[in-house]
C-alpha atoms as one frame of an Amber mdcrd trajectory, in Angstrom:
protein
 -27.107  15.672  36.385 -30.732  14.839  37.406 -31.402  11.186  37.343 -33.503
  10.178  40.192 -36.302   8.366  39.215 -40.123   9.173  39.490 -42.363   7.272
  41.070 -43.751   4.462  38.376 -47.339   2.525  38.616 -45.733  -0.983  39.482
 -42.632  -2.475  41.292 -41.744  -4.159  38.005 -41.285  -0.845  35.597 -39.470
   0.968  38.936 -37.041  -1.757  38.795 -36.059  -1.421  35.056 -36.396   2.753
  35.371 -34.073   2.400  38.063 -31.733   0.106  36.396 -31.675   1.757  33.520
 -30.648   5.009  35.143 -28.334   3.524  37.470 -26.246   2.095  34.306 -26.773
   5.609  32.329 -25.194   7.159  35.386 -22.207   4.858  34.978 -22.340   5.860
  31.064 -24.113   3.490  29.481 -26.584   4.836  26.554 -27.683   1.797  24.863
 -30.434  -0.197  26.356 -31.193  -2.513  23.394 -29.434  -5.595  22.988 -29.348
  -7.953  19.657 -27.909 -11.278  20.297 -28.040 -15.045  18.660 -29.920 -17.731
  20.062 -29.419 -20.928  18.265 -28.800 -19.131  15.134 -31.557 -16.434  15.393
 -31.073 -12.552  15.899 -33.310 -11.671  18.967 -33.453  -8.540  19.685 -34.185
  -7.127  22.969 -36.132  -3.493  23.919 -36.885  -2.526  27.440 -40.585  -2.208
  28.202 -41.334   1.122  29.652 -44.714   1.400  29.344 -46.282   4.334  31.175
 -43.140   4.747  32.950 -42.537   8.189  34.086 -39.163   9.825  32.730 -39.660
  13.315  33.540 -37.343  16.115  34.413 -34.112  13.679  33.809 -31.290  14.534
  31.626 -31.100  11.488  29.360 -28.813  12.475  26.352 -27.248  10.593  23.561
 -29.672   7.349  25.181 -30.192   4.409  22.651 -33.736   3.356  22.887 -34.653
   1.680  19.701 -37.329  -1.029  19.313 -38.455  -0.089  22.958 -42.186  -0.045
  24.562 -42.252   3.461  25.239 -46.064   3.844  25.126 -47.872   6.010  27.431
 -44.364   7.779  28.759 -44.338  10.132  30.664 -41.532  12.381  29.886 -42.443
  15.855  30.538 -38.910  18.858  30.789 -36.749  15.929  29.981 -33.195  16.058
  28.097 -33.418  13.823  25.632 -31.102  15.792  22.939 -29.302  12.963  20.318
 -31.154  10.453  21.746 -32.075   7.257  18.898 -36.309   6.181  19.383 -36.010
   4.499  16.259 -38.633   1.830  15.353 -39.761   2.644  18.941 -43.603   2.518
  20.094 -44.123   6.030  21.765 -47.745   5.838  21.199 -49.546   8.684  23.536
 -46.342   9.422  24.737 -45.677  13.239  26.412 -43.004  15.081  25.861 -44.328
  18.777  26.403 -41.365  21.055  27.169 -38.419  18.576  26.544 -35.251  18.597
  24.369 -35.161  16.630  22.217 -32.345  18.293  19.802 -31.211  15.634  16.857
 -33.252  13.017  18.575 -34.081  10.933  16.065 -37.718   8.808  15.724 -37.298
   6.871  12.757 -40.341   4.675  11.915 -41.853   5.402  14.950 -44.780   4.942
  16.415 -46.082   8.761  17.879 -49.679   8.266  17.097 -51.725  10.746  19.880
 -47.850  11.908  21.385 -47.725  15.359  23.132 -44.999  17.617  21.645 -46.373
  21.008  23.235 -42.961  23.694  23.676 -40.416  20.947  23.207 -37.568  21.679
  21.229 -37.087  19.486  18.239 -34.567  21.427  16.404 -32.743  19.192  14.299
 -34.797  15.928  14.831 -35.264  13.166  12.485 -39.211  11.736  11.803 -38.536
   9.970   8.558 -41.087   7.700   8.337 -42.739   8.274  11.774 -46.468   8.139
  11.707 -47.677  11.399  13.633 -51.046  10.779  13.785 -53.353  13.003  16.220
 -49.750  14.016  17.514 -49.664  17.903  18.815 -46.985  19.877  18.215 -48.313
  23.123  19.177 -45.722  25.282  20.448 -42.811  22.751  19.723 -39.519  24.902
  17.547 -38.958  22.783  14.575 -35.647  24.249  13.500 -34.410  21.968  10.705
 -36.546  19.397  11.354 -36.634  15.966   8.463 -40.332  14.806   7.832 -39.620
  12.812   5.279 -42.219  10.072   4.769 -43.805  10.970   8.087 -47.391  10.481
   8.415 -49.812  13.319   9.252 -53.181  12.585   9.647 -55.147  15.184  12.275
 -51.707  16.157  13.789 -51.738  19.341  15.310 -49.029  21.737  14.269 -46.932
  24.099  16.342 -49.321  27.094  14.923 -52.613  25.189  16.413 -53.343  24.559
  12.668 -54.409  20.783  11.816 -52.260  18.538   9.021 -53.237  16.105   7.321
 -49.642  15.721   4.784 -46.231  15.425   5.247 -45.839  19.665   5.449 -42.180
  19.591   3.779 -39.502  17.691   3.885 -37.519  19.481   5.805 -38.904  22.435
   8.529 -36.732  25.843   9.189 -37.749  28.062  11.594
């Protein structure tokens, strides 16, 4: 299993990257915590914002509610990992794996999907805007209520709908 971490931008996000793939290692897969603070739910999301995540085998991770803007996660396993209600704005994941991964009400406006393998994935709701998909399998794939609007398609054709509700390839 591949889990040494790239080099990130600050000492800050290389602390959490490594922390969080020192506690995967040990088989931990969820990263957000909910507790209650004087009778409030907080919720808390790691930060990874323009961290780099690429060529790491990452599968069945929990990263809901997360800042994953700007990742960089190029040939990474990601398959039955949980984005949900995560902000993966301009996010790359050209030539990953993303298998059931699921991106519910997520953020993926201007995110790179070129030759990744979403077979089985899960974008209800997901706003896709200026996303490209070019090349990307879509094998099963639930759009429902996903949001289209200039996102380029795995054919190099442009959408501006939700295509179907459900892709087969």
């Amino acid at each position: 299993m591949n889990l040494v971490p790239v080099v990130q931008p600050n000492p800050q996000l290389t602390a959490i990257v490594n922390h969080i793939c020192q506690h995967y290692q040990k088989g931990q897969r969820t990263f957000t915590k909910v507790s209650i603070v004087n009778g409030q739910f907080s919720i808390h999301a790691p930060n990874l914002s323009q961290a780099n995540l690429g060529h790491l085998v990452l599968r069945d991770i929990n990263l809901t509610k997360a800042n994953l803007s700007e990742l960089e996660a190029q040939h990474t396993d990601f398959s039955l990992a949980d984005f949900s209600e995560t902000n993966l704005a301009q996010a790359n994941f050209s030539h990953s794996n993303l298998y059931r991964a699921k991106f519910h009400r997520s953020n993926l406006r201007h995110a790179v999907f070129v030759g990744a393998k979403l077979s089985q994935a899960d974008f209800a709701g997901a706003d896709l805007s200026y996303a490209d998909l070019r090349g990307a399998s879509l094998g099963s794939v639930n759009f429902r209520g996903a949001l289209f609007n200039h996102t380029i398609m795995p054919d190099g054709s442009y959408c501006h709908a939700v295509p179907h509700l459900s892709v087969a390839s």
